[in-house]
C-alpha positions in Angstrom: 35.0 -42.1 -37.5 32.5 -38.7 -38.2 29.5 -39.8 -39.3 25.5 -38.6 -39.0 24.9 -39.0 -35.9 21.1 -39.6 -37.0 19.7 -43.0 -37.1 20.1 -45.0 -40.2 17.1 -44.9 -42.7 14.8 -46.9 -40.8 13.7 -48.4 -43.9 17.7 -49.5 -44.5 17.8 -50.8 -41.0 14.7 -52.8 -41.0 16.0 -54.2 -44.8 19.2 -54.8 -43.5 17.4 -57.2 -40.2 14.9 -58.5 -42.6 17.7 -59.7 -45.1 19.2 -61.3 -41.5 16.4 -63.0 -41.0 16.7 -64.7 -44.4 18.8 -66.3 -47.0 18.4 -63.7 -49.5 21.4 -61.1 -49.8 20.4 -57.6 -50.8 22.4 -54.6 -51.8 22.8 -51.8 -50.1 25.5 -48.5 -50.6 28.5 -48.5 -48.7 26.8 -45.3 -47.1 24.0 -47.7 -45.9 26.4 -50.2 -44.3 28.5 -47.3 -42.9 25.3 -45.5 -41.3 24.2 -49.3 -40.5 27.3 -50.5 -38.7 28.1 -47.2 -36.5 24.0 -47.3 -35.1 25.5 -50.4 -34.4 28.1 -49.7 -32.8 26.4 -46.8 -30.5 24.0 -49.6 -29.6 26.8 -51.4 -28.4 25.5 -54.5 -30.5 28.6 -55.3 -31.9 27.8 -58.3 -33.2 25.2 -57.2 -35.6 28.0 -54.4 -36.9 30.5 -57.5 -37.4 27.9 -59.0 -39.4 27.5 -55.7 -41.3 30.9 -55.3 -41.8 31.3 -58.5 -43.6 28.7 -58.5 -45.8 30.1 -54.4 -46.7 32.8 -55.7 -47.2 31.6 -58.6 -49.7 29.5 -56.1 -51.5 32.0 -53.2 -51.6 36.1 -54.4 -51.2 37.6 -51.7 -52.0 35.7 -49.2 -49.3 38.2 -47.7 -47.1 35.9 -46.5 -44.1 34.2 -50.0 -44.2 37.7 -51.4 -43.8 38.4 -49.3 -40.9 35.4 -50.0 -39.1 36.9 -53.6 -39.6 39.8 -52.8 -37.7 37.5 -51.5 -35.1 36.1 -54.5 -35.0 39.6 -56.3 -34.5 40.4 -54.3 -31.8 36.8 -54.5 -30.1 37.8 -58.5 -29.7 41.7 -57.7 -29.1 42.8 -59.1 -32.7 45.6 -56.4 -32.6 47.8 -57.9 -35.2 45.1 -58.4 -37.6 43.9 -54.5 -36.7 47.7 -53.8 -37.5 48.5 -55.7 -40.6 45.3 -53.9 -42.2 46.2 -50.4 -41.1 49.6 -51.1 -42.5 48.2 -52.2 -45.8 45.4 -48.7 -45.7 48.5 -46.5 -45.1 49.9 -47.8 -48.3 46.7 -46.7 -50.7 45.4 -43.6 -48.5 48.7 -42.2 -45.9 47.0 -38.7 -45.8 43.9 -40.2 -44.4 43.5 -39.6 -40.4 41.6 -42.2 -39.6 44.5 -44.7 -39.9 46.4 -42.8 -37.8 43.4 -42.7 -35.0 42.8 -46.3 -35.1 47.0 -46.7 -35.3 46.9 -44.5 -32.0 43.9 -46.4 -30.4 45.9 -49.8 -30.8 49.0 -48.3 -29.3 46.8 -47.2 -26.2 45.0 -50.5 -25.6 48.9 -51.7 -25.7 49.6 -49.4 -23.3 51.8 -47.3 -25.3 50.9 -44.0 -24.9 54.0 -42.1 -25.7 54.0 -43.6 -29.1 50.3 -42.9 -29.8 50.4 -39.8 -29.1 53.3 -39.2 -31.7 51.1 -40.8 -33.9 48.1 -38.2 -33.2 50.2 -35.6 -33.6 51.2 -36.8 -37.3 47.7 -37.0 -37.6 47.2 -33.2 -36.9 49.0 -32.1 -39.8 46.6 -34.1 -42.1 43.5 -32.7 -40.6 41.7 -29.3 -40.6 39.0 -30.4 -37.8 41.6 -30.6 -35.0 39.4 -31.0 -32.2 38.8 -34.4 -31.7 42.6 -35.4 -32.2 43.6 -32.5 -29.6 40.8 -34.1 -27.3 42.4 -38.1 -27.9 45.8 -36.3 -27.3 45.0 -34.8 -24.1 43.5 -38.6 -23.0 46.5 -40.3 -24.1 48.4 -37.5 -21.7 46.0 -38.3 -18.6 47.0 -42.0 -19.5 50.7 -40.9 -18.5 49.6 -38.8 -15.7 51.1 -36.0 -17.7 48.7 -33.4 -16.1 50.1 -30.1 -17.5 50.7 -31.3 -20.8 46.5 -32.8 -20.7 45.2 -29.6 -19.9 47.2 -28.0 -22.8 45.5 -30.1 -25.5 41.8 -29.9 -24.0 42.5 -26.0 -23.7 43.3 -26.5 -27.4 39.8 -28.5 -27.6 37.6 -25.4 -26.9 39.8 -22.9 -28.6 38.0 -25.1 -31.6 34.6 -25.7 -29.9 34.1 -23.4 -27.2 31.2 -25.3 -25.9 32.8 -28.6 -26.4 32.1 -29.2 -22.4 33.4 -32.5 -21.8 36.9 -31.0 -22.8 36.3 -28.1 -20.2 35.4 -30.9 -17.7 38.9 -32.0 -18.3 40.6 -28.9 -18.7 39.8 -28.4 -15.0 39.9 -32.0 -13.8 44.1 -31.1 -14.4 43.8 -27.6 -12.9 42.3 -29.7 -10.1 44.9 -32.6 -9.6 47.4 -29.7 -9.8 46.7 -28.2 -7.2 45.7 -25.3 -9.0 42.7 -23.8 -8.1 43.4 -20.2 -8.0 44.7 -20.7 -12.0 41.6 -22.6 -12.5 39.6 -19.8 -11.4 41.4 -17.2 -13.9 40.7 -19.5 -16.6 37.4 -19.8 -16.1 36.6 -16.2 -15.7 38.2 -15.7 -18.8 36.1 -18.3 -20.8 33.1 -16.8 -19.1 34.1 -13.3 -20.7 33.4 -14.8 -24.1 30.3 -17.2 -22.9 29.0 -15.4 -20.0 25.8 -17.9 -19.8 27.5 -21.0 -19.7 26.4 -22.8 -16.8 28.7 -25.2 -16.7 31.8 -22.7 -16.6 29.9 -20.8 -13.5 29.1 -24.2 -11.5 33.2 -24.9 -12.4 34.0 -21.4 -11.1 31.5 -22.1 -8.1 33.4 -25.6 -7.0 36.9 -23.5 -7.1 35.6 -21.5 -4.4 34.0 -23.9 -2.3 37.4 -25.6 -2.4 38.9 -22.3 -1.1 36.6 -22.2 1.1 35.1 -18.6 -0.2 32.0 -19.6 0.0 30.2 -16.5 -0.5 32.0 -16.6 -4.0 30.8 -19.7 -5.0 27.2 -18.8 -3.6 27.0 -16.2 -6.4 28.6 -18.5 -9.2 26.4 -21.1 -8.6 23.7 -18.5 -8.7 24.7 -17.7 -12.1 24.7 -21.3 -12.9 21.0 -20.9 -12.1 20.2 -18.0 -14.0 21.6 -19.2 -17.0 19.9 -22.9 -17.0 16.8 -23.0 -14.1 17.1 -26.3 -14.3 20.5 -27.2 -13.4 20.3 -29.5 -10.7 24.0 -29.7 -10.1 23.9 -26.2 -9.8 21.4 -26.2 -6.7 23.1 -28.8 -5.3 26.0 -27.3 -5.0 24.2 -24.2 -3.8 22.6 -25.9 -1.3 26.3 -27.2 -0.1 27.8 -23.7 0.3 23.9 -22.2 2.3 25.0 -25.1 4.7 28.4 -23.7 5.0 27.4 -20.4 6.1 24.6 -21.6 8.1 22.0 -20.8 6.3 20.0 -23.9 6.7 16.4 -22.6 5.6 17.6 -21.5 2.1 19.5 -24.8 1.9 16.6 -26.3 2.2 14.7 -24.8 -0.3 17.6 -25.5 -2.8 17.5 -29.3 -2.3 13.6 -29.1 -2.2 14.2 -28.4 -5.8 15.8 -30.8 -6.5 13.1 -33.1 -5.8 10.6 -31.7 -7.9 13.0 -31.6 -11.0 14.3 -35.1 -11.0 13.6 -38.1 -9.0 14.6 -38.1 -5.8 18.5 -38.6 -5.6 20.2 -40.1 -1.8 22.0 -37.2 -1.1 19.7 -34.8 -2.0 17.3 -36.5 0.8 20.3 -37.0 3.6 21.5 -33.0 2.9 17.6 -32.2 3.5 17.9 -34.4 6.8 20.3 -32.7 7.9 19.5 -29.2 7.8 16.5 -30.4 9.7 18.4 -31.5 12.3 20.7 -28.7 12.5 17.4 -26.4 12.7 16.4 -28.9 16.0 12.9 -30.3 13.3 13.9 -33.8 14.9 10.8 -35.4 13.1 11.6 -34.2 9.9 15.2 -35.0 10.1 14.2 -38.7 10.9 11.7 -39.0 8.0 14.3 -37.7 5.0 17.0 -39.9 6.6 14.4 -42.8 6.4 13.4 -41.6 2.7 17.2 -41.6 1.9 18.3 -45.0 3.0 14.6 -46.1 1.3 16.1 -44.4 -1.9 19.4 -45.8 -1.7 19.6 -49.1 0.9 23.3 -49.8 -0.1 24.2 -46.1 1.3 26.1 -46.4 4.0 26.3 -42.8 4.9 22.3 -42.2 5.4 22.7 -45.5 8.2 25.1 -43.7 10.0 23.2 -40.4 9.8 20.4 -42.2 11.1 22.8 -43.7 14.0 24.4 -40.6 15.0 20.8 -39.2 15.3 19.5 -41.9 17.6 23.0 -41.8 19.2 22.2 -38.1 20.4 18.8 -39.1 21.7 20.4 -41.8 24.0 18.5 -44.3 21.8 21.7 -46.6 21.6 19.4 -49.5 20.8 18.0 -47.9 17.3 21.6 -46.3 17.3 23.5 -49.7 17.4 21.0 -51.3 15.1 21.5 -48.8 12.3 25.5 -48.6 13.0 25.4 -52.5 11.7 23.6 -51.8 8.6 26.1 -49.1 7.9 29.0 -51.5 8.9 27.3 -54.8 6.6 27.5 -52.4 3.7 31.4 -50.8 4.4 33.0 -53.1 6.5 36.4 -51.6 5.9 35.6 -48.1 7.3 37.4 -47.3 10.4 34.8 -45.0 11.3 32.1 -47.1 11.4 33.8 -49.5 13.7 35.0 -46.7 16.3 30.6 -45.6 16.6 30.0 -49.0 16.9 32.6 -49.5 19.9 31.4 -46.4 21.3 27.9 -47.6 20.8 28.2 -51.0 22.5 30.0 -49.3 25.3 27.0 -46.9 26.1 25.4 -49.9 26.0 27.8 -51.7 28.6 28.8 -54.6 26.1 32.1 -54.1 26.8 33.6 -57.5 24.6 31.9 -55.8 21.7 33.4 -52.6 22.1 36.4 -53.8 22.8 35.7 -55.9 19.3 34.9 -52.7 17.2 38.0 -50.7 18.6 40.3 -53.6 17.9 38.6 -53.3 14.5 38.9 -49.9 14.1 43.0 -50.4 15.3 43.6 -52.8 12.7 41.8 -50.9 9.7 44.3 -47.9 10.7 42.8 -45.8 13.3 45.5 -44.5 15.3 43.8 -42.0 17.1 45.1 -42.1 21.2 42.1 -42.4 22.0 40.9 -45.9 20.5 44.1 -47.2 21.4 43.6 -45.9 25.4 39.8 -46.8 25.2 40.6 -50.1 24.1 43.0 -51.0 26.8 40.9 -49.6 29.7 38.1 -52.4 28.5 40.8 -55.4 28.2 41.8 -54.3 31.4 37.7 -54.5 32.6 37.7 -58.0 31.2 40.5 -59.0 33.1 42.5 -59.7 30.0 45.8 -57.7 31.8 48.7 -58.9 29.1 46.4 -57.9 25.8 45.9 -54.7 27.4 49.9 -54.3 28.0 50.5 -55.6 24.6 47.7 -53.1 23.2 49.4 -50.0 24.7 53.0 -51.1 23.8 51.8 -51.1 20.6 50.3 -47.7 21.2 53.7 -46.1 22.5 55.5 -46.8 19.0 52.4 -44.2 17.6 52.9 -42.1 20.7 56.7 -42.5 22.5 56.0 -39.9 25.0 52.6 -40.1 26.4 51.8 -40.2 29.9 49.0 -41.7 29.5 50.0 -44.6 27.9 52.8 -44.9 30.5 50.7 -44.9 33.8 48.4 -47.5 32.8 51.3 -49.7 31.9 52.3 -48.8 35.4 48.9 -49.6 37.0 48.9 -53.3 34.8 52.4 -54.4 35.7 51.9 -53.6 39.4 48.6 -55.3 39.3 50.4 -57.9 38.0 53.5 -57.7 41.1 55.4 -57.0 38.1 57.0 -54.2 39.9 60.5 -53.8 37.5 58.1 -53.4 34.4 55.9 -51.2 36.4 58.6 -49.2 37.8 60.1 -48.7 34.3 56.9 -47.2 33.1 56.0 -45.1 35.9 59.5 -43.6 36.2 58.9 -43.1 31.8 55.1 -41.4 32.6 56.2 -38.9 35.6 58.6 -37.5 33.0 56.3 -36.6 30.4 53.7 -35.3 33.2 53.4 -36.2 36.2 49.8 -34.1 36.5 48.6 -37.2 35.1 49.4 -39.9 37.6 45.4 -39.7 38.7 45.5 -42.1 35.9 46.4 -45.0 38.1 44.7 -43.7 40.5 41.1 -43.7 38.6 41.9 -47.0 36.9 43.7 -49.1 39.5 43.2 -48.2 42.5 44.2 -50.9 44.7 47.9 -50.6 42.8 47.1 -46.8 43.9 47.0 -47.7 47.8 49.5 -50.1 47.5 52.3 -49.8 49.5 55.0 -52.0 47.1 53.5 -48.8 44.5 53.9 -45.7 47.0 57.3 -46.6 48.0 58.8 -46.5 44.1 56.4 -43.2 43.8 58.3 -42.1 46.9 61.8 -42.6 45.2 60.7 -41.4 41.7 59.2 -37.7 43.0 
C-alpha cells in the first residue's frame, strides 16, 4: 500500500509503545495506526504491526486499508485462506479498489501461480491511474515464469512512468542480459540516455554491455561518464578499473581502485584487483601486502588465498604456496580448480600420494582436462599402483577415444605387467592415432621399452 514514507509522528509512536507498555487503551486515527503499522512493517517488526492491526481494527472496523494490512499480516504467517476469505469479502464493498487486487495477486504468487496473478494485475491496471508499481509486480511475476521478453516489456513500461525509477532499469537489462541481447541492450540504453544524459546508472549499464563485447575502449568512456555525472560512484570506478586492466593499462587501474578506498571502506576485491596490477607491473612487495590486506578484509574469500598461492607458486615458494592453496580449498572444497593447484603443488613438492589425491579430486568434481587424467596415471604408476593407473586411463579414453597418449601408457602398464594381449591391443590402438608419440613408453617405462617380448610386437605392428 502507498503511504508517507516518513516516520510516524514520533509522538503517535512513542503513545502507541507507551499504551503497550500498559493496560490503558488510547485512541488514535486510523491514519495513526496506518502510518504506525507500515513503520512497522519497514522495520520488519511484524509483531508490533499485528498488534497494531488489532487494536485498529477494534477502534475502527469498518477501515478498509487497515483490513488490508490484515491480510498482509495473514499472508506474512502463510494464513492464505484467511487472507482469501477477507479479500473476497473487501471485493464485495470496494471492487474498484487496487489494493485487493495486489494482495489477490501477492497470494497467487506465494502459491506459485503466476499466470493467474498476473491476470489479476492486469485487471488491476484498468482501475488505476499510477500504473507503475503494477507494471513493475507484472514484470516480477513474468521473471517468476522465466518469461524474459514479456519482463522486460512491463519494466520498459515502469520508466516510461518514472524515468528514474532505476531498480526497473536494473531489470529491464537484467532480461536484455539473459537474452542474449546485448547489442539491443545497448540501443536501449543510448536511447534513454538521449532523454537523461547524466544518469549514471544508464552509462555504467552501457559500460558493462561493452565489456561484455569485449569493446573495451567503449565501455572505458561510458564508465567515464558514469564518473562525470556522480564523482562518487564507486561502481563506476570499479568497473573502470576492470576495463584499464583489460587494455593493460595497469597504472591507471590502479589509481581507479585507489579510489575506491578512500570513498568507502575497503571492499575484498577492490584490494585483490590492486594486488594484482602490482604484480602484473613486477611491484612483488606490493602485490603481497594488498593480497594479505584482502584475505585480512575478507578471510572467507577464497579467491585472494589462491591469488596469494599462485604468487608464492611463481616464486618456487611451494611451501607458502601449498599452505595458502588449503585455506582456499577449506573455504571451496568443491572447486575443481583448487584441487588441480593443489596436485600440482604437492607434486613440486614430491608428495606424490597427495597429488595423486588432489587430481583424483579434481577427476571426480568434473575436471576432464587430458591432462589431469594423464598426470594422474603417471603418479599411480610411480606408486606402483599399476591396475588404478590402467583403470584411470580407461576411464580417460571414454573422454578421449583416440588419443595416443592414453594408448601408449596402457601399452607400457600391461607389458609391465606380462600382460602382452592387453598391451598389444593398446599399442596397435596408439601407433594409429600417432605413432610420433611412442617415446611415451619409452620415457615412462623403459624396461617395457628394451624389452624384447615389447620390440618384437613393435616389429609386427610398424
Amino acid at each position: 500500500m502507498e503511504f508517507s514514507q516518513e516516520e510516524p509522528n514520533k509522538m503517535s509512536l512513542s503513545k502507541f509503545e507507551s499504551m503497550l507498555k500498559t493496560n490503558n487503551v488510547l485512541f488514535f486515527d486510523s491514519d495513526e495506526f496506518e502510518n504506525i503499522i507500515h513503520h512497522y512493517l519497514n522495520q520488519g517488526k511484524v509483531s508490533l504491526a499485528k498488534k497494531a492491526v488489532k487494536l485498529g481494527l477494534e477502534q475502527h472496523p469498518t477501515s478498509t486499508n487497515l483490513k488490508l494490512f490484515q491480510v498482509e499480516i495473514y499472508v506474512f504467517e502463510n494464513k492464505l485462506k484467511d487472507a482469501n476469505q477477507l479479500l473476497d469479502a473487501l471485493y464485495i464493498l470496494e471492487p474498484s479498489n487496487e489494493e485487493i487486487y495486489i494482495q489477490k495477486a501477492n497470494i497467487l504468487s506465494k502459491d506459485n501461480k503466476h499466470e493467474d496473478a498476473i491476470k489479476v494485475l492486469k485487471l488491476a491496471l484498468d482501475l488505476s491511474e499510477e500504473t507503475s508499481e503494477l507494471h513493475s509486480l507484472i514484470g516480477m511475476e513474468y521473471l517468476f515464469l522465466d518469461n524474459f521478453e514479456e519482463a522486460k516489456q512491463s519494466f520498459m513500461r515502469c520508466l516510461e512512468n518514472d524515468p528514474e525509477d532505476y531498480s526497473s532499469l536494473y531489470n529491464v537489462i537484467y532480461c536484455f542480459e539473459f537474452l542474449n541481447e546485448n547489442d539491443e541492450a545497448i540501443t536501449f540504453l543510448n536511447e534513454y540516455l538521449n532523454t537523461s544524459p547524466y544518469c549514471e546508472v544508464a552509462w555504467h549499464q552501457l559500460g558493462k554491455q561493452y565489456y561484455t563485447l569485449k569493446d573495451y575502449k567503449k565501455a572505458l568512456n561510458a564508465y567515464e561518464f558514469a564518473i562525470i555525472s556522480d564523482d562518487t560512484f564507486v561502481g563506476a570506478y570499479i568497473e573502470k578499473g576492470k576495463v584499464l586492466e583489460k587494455l593493460k593499462r595497469y597504472n591507471e587501474a590502479i589509481e581507479n581502485y585507489a579510489l575506491t578506498l578512500e570513498l568507502e571502506d575497503p571492499t575484498s576485491f577492490a584490494l585483490l584487483r590492486l594486488g594484482c596490477c602490482h604484480e602484473k607491473l613486477g611491484q612483488n612487495d606490493l602485490a603481497k601486502q594488498y593480497y594479505y590486506k584482502t584475505v585480512k578484509e575478507d578471510p572467507l574469500l577464497d579467491k585472494g588465498w589462491i591469488a596469494i598461492t599462485k604468487f608464492y607458486n611463481k616464486q618456487k615458494n611451494y611451501q607458502k604456496a601449498l599452505y595458502y592453496i588449503n585455506k582456499a580449498i577449506n573455504i571451496d572444497a568443491e572447486n575443481a580448480v583448487y584441487w588441480t593447484l593443489y596436485a600440482k603443488i604437492n607434486h613440486r613438492l614430491n608428495f606424490l600420494e597427495e597429488s595423486e589425491r588432489g587430481y583424483k579430486r579434481a577427476l571426480e568434481l568434473g575436471n576432464y582436462e587430458l591432462a589431469s587424467w594423464l598426470q594422474r596415471a603417471d603418479l599411480l604408476v610411480q606408486l606402483g599402483e599399476t591396475e588404478a593407473a590402467s583403470l584411470n586411463l580407461i576411464q580417460a579414453a571414454e573422454f578421449y577415444p583416440e588419443d595416443a597418449e592414453i594408448e601408449f601408457r596402457l601399452a607400457g602398464i600391461y607389458y609391465s605387467r606380462l600382460e602382452t594381449e592387453k598391451g598389444s591391443y593398446h599399442l596397435k590402438n596408439g601407433l594409429t592415432f600417432d605413432k610420433e608419440l611412442l617415446f611415451v613408453i619409452e620415457e615412462l617405462f623403459p624396461l617395457v621399452y628394451q624389452s624384447t617380448t615389447f620390440n618384437k610386437a613393435l616389429k609386427k605392428l610398424l
